[in-house]
N, C-alpha and C positions, 0 to 999 in steps of 0.2 A: 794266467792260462797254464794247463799243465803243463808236460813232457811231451803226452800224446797228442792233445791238441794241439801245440805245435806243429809236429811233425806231419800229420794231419794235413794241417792245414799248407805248408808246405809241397805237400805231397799235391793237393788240389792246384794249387798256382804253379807248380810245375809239371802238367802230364805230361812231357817227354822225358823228365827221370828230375833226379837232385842227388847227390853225389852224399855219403855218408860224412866225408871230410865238409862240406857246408852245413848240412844239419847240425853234428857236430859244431863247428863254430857258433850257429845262431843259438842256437840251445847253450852251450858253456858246458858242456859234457862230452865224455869221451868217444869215440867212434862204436869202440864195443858196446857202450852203454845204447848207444842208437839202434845197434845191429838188437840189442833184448827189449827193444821196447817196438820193434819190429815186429819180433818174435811173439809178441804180447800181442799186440795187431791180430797177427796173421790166425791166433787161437779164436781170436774175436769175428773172424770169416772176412775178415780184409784181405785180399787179394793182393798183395805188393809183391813185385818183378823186382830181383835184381838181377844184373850184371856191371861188369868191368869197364863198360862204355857209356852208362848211364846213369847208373848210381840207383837208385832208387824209384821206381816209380807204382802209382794206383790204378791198378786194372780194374776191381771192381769193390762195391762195396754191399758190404748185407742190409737185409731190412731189416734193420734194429733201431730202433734211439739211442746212441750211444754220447753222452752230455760230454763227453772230449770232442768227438766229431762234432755237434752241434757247434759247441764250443768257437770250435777251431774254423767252421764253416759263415759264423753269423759277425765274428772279428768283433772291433768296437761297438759297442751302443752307449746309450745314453743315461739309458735306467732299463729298461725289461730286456733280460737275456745273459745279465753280468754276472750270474750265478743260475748255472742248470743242475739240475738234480732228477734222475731218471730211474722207475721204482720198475720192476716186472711186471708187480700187481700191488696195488694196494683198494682199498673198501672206493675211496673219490680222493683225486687228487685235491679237492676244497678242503678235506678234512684234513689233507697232510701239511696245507698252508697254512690253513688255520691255525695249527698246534705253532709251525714255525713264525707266524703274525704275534701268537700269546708269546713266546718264547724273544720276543724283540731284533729278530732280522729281518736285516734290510729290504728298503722294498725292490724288488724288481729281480728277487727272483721267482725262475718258473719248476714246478716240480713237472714231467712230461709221467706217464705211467703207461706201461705197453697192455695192459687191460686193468678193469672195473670191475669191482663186485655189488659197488654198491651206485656206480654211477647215479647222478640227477640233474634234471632241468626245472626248468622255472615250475611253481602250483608242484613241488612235490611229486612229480613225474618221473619215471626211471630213464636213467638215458643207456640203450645197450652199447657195453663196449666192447667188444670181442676180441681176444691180441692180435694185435700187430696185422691191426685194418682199419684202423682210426690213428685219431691225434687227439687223445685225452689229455689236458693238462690245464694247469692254472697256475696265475698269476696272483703274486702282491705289491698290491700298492698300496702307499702311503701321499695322497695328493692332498694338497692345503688347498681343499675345496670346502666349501658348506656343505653337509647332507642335500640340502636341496638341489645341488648342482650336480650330487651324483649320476643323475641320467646323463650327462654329456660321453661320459665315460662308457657306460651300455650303448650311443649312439656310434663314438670315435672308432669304438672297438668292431662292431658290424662294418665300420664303411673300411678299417683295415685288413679284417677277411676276405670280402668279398672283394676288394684289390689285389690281396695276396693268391686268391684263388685266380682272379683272372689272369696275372702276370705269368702265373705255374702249370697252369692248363689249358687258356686260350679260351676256355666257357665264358659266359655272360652272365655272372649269378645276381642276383637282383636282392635287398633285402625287405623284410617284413618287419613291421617296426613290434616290440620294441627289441626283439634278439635273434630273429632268424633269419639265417641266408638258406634261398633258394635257386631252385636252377628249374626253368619251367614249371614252376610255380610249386614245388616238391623240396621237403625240405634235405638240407645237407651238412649245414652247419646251425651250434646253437651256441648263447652266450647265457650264462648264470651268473648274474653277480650279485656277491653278498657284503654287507656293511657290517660295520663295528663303527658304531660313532654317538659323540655324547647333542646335546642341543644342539652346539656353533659350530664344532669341527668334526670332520672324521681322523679315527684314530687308523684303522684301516682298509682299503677294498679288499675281496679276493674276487679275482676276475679267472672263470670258471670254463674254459672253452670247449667241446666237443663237435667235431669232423670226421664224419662219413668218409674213409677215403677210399679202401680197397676190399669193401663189403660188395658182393656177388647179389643179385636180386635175392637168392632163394637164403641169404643169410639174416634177411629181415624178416622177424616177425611178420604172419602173415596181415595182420591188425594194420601192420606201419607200409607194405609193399607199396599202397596207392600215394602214401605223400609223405616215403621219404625215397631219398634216391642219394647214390657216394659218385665222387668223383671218378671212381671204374667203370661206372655202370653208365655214367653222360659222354666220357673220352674214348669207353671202350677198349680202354689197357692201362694197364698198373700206372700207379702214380706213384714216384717217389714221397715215402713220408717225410726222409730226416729233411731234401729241398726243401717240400710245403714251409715245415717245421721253422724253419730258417729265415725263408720268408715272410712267414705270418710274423714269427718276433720281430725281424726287420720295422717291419708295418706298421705293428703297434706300437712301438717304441718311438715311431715316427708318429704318428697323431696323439700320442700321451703327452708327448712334449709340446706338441700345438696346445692342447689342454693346459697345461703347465704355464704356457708363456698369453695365456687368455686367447687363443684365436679357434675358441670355439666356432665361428661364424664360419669358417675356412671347412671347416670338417662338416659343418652341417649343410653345408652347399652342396657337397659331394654325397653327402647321404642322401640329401633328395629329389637327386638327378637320378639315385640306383633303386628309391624306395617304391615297391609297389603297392603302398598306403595310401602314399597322396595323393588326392582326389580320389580315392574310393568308397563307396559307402561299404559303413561296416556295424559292427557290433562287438561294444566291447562290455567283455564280464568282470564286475569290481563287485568279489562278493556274491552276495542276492541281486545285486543291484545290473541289471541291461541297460546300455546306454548306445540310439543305434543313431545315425549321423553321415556325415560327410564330411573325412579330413581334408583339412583347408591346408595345415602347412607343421612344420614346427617350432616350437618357440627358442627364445636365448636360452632359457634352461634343458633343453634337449625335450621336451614335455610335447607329446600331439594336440594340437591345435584340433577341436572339430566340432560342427556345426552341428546339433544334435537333430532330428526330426522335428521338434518343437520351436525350431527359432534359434535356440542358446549356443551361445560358443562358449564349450567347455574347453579345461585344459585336465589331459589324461597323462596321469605318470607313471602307469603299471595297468597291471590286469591285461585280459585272454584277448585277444583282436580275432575275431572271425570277418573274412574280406567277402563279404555278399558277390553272389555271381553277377 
């Protein structure tokens, strides 16, 4: 952890002040040294008070993603969140993982980007990201899963947003299988993941997230107004990002590692208590191909379960779900 993320963090577990002489101690650095990396802060729109009676303390903080504060705010994990990396803009955070996946770093870090040029969702769709009114960002992972198990991963990751959105906002988002959360049936968050992997193993994920958070109706497309919706627009007042931020990692970090120690069953329970798939007729698009049914449930491998029109219980592991009225 840096300097500033320290101090940071510091600063958050003490809102009645912290004294520049304990900073100083916990860091191994000199008091002046504390006092300019204050001063660093304070350019960055960090609000820190001092006086002679308190030492140190944080009033307020900007809308920024700033990967010290994240840092310093998310403390230990496990695997996702040990290394943040926060761009102003780049084309898609997928593409900046990517290069660092080929480049052979470690999994579990996240790149956050405070806008998209080239954002995308699943089928090649654009995903708008406009700055510093979402949570664009993406993850790498390295899990010693079979390709085939990879949808556990697209499942674990929905049922840790839409936890982390309920813990951070108090909404009820429900998810759509196989990568969207909604709120009243509108979407708000989405999940892109992409594979690198040979037959037997995968070599790597990148886990692709985009959140809807402090978009204004009139900032969506008018195409998207009817079914998508941001966490401003359901609470009715700003949402802090770098919280969300913190928490979404928290979250996933937590059901990766249920994935990791095999208790997929743990995660899939909880996914379809909040899925509004199950038991719905629907329609799903693989290709040319329509497949219209009744999902029954989902399987060990994270795969829909569903009863087609004709009798068959198919198992579906991608493509377009349209949920019949």
């Amino acid at each position: 952890m840096t300097p500033d993320a320290k101090i940071l963090a510091a600063l958050r577990a003490n809102p009645d002040g912290v004294s520049g002489a304990e900073l100083a101690e916990q860091l191994g650095i000199s008091r002046a040294a504390i006092w300019a990396r204050i001063e660093e802060l304070r350019k960055l729109e960090y609000e820190i008070e001092a006086g002679p009676h308190f030492g140190y303390r944080l009033m307020t903080s900007p809308d920024v993603l700033h990967a010290d504060d994240l840092l310093g705010q998310l403390g230990k994990t496990k695997v996702i969140g040990r290394d943040i990396r926060v761009f102003e803009e780049t084309t898609s955070t997928n593409d900046v993982v990517e290069k660092l996946a080929r480049d052979g770093v470690k999994e579990g870090v996240v790149v956050f980007a405070e806008a998209q040029t080239k954002g995308r969702g699943r089928l090649g769709r654009k995903w708008i990201s406009p700055p510093h009114k979402g949570l664009w960002f993406s993850i790498l992972l390295r899990p010693d899963l079979r390709p085939q198990l990879t949808t556990q991963l697209t499942v674990a990751s929905a049922t840790a947003l839409r936890r982390a959105i309920q813990v951070q906002t108090g909404l009820a988002p429900e998810i759509k299988w196989p990568n969207d959360i909604l709120i009243d049936g509108r979407k708000v968050a989405g999940i892109l993941t992409e594979m690198n992997a040979e037959l037997d193993r995968v070599r790597y994920i990148i886990l692709g997230i985009g959140v809807d958070v402090n978009l204004t109706a009139n900032e969506f497309p008018v195409e998207l107004r009817k079914i998508a919706t941001s966490l401003r627009i359901e609470t009715g007042k700003p949402v802090s990002r770098a919280e969300l931020a913190v928490t979404m990692l928290r979250e996933l970090d937590r059901d990766y590692a249920l994935i990791n120690a095999g208790k997929f069953t743990q995660v899939a329970d909880e996914w379809e208590a909040h899925c509004t798939t199950i038991g719905r007729e629907v329609t799903v698009r693989l290709g040319e191909r329509l497949i219209r049914g009744r999902v029954e449930s989902l399987d060990e491998d994270g795969a829909l379960r569903l009863r087609s029109e004709h009798g068959h219980l198919e198992r579906i592991i991608g493509g377009d779900v349209t949920l019949e009225k």
